[in-house]
C-alpha positions in Angstrom: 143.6 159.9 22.5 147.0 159.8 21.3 147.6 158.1 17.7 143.9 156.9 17.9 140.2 157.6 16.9 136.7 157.4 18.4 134.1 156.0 16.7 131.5 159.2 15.9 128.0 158.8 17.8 125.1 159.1 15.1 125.0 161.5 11.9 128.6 162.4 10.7 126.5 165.4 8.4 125.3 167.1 12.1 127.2 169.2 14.2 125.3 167.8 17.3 126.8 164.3 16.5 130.4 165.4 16.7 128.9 166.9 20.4 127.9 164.0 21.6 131.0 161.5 19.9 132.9 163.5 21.9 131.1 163.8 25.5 130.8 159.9 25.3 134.8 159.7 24.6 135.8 162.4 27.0 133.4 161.4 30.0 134.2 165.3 31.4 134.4 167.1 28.2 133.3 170.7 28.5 131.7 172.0 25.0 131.5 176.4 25.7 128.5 177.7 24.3 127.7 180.9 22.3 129.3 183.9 24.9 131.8 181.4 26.6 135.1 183.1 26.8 136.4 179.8 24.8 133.7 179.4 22.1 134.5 179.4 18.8 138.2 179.0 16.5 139.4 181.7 19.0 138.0 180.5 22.1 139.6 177.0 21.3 142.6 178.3 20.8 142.7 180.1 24.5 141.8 177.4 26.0 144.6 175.7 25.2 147.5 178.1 25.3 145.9 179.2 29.0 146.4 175.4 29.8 141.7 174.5 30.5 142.0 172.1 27.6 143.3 168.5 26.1 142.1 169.4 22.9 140.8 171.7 20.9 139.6 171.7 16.8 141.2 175.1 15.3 142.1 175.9 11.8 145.9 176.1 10.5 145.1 180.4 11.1 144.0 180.3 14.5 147.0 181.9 15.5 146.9 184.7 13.1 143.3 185.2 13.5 142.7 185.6 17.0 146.4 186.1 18.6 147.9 189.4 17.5 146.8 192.1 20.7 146.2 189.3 23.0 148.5 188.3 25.7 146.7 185.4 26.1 149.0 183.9 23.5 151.5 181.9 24.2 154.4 182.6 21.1 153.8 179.5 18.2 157.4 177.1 18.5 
């Protein structure tokens, strides 16, 4: 998307809009579900630092939150 936006699909107060803003944008998106190795803050996060996604929605403590143990990390620049 670069320095750009989508347009969000339907209620911007329902989780399920963001979904589907975001399948219609990204024509392959892949959203995990509850017990996919990338759901969730964390799951985002290791998605991206193994190299699976082209974005991912954390918050500013991902990297404290879910890194320290896991060699999954890659080190923050």
């Amino acid at each position: 998307m670069g320095r750009a936006w989508s347009k969000g699909s339907g209620d911007e107060e329902n989780i399920d809009s963001l979904r589907t803003t975001i399948e219609n944008h990204f024509g392959n998106a892949s959203i995990p579900g509850s017990g996919d190795v990338y759901y969730g803050y964390g799951g985002a996060f290791r998605c991206m630092t193994e190299g699976f996604g082209d974005v991912a929605f954390v918050k500013t403590t991902s990297y404290g939150d879910h890194c320290e143990g896991n060699d999954w990390c890659l080190e923050p620049l």
